[in-house]
PLY file of the C-alpha trace (Angstrom):
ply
format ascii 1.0
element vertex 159
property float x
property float y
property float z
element edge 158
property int vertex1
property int vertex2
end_header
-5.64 6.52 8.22
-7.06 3.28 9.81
-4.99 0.55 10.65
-6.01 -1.72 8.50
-3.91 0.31 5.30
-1.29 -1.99 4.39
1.92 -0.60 2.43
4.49 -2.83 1.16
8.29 -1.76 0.54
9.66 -3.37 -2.26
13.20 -3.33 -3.10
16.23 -5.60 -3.82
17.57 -7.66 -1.04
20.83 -6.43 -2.07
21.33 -3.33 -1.94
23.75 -0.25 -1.85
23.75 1.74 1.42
22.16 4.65 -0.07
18.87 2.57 -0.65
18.78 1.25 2.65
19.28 4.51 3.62
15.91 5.33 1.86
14.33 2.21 2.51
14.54 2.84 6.11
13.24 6.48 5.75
10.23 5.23 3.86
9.36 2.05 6.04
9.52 5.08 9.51
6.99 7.15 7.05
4.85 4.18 6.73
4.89 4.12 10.18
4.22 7.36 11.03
1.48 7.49 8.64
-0.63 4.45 10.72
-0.03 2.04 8.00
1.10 -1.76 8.37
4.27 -2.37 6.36
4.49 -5.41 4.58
7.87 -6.31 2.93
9.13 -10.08 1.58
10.52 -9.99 4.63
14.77 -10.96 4.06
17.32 -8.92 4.04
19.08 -5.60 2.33
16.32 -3.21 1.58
13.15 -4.97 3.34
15.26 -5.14 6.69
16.00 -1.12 6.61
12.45 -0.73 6.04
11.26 -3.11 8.74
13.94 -1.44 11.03
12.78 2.13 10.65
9.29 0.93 10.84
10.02 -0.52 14.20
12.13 3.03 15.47
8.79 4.65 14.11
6.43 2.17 16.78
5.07 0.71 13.54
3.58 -2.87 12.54
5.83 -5.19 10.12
4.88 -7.94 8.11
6.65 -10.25 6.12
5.65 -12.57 3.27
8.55 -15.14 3.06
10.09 -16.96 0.66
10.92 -20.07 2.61
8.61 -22.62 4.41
9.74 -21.67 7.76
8.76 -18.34 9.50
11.73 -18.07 11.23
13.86 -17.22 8.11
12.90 -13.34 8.18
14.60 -10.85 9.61
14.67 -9.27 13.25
12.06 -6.40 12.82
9.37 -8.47 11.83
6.58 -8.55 14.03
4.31 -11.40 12.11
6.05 -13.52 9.44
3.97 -15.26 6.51
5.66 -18.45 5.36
4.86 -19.58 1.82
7.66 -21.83 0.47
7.03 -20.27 -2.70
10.70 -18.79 -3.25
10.36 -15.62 -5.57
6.68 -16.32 -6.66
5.66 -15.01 -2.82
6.59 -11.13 -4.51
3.01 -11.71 -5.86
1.84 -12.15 -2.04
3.67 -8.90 -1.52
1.66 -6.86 -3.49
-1.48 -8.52 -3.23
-1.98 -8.01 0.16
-0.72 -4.20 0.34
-3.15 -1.40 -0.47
-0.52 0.75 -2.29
3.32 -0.49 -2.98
6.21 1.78 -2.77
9.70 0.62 -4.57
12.90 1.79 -3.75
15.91 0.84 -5.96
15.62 -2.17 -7.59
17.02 -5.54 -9.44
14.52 -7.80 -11.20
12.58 -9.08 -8.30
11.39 -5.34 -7.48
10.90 -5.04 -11.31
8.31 -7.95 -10.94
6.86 -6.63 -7.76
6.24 -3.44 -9.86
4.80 -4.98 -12.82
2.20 -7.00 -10.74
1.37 -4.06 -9.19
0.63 -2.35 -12.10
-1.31 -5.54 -13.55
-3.56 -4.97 -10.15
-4.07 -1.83 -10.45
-2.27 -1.10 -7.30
-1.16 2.73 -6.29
2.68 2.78 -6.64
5.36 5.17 -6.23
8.93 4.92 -6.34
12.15 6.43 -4.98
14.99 5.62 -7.34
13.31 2.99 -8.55
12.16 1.33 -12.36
10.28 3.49 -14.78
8.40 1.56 -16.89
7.77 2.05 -20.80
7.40 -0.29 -23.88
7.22 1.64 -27.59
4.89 3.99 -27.04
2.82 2.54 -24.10
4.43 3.77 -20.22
2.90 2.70 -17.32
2.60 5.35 -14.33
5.03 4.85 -11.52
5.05 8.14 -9.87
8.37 9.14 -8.80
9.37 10.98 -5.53
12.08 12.76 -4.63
11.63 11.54 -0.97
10.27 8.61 1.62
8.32 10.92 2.45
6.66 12.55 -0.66
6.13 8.90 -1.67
4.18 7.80 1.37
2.22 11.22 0.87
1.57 10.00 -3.02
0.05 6.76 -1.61
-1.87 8.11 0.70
-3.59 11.09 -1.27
-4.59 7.98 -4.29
-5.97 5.89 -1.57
-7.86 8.59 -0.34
-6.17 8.72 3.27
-4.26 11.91 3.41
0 1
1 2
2 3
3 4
4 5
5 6
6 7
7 8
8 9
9 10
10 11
11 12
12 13
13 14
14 15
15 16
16 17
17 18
18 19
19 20
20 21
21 22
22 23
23 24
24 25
25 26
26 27
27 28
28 29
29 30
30 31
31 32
32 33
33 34
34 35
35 36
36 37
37 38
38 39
39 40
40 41
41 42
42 43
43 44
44 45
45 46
46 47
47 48
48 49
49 50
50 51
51 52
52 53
53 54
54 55
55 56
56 57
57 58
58 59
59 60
60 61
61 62
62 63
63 64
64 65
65 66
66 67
67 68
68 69
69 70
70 71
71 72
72 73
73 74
74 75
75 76
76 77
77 78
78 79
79 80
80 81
81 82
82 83
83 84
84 85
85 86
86 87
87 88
88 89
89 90
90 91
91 92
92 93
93 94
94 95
95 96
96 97
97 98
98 99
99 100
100 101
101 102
102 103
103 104
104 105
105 106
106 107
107 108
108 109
109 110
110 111
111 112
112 113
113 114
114 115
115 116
116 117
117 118
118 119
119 120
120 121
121 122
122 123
123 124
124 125
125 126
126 127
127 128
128 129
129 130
130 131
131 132
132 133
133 134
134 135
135 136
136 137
137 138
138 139
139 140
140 141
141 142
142 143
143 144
144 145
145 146
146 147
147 148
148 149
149 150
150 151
151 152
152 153
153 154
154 155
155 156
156 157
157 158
């Protein structure tokens, strides 16, 4: 793992405890695992993941929504603002490596879907599946943080 693997957290900004719970858990894997997290940088699930990334001694990054880089949230260690409101999600994925989704309302759903439409490694933790008629797209689930983090890794080649 060099430090220049990027993993964003995706997930919805609000959010039930159990997936900040797990949004926490993944963003300390992402940690542990030498990886830069990179979230939209609010609040509900990208905060948990930014705050367990921090308790891990990771590196957060956050691609705002606003035009002023003081809108993100505590754990953030570099902030990114774009003034593009949701259209930044697109700035989320681009500039990960591999994207991991937890939970979910539309926004994630859009994350996802770009990530898909770039190819991106993904895996979820209770997150979207994603079929239409007979055509699904492959959004590996996990039954952990953890497991998902390993996912990445292994398709990128790093574990």
């Amino acid at each position: 793992m060099t430090p220049q693997t990027y993993i964003s957290i995706i997930g919805p900004s609000d959010a039930s405890p159990e997936v900040l719970r797990v949004a926490e858990e993944a963003g300390a894997c992402v940690a542990r695992a030498g990886a830069i997290l990179v979230t939209g940088g609010g609040a509900g699930a990208m905060e948990a993941a930014c705050r367990g990334a921090k308790q891990a001694g990771g590196l957060t990054l956050g691609i705002l929504p606003g035009a002023s880089r003081y809108e993100g949230n505590r754990y953030l260690d570099m902030s990114i603002p774009t003034g593009m409101g949701e259209m930044r999600n697109a700035l989320v994925v681009r500039s990960s490596d591999a994207v991991l989704a937890v939970g979910g309302g539309f926004g994630t759903l859009s994350e996802i879907a770009l990530a898909l439409k770039l190819d991106k490694p993904i895996a979820g933790v209770g997150t979207w599946s994603a079929s239409v008629g007979d055509a699904t797209a492959p959004i590996p689930a996990a039954a952990s943080p953890a497991q998902a983090v390993r996912i990445l890794l292994h398709t990128l080649g790093d574990a």
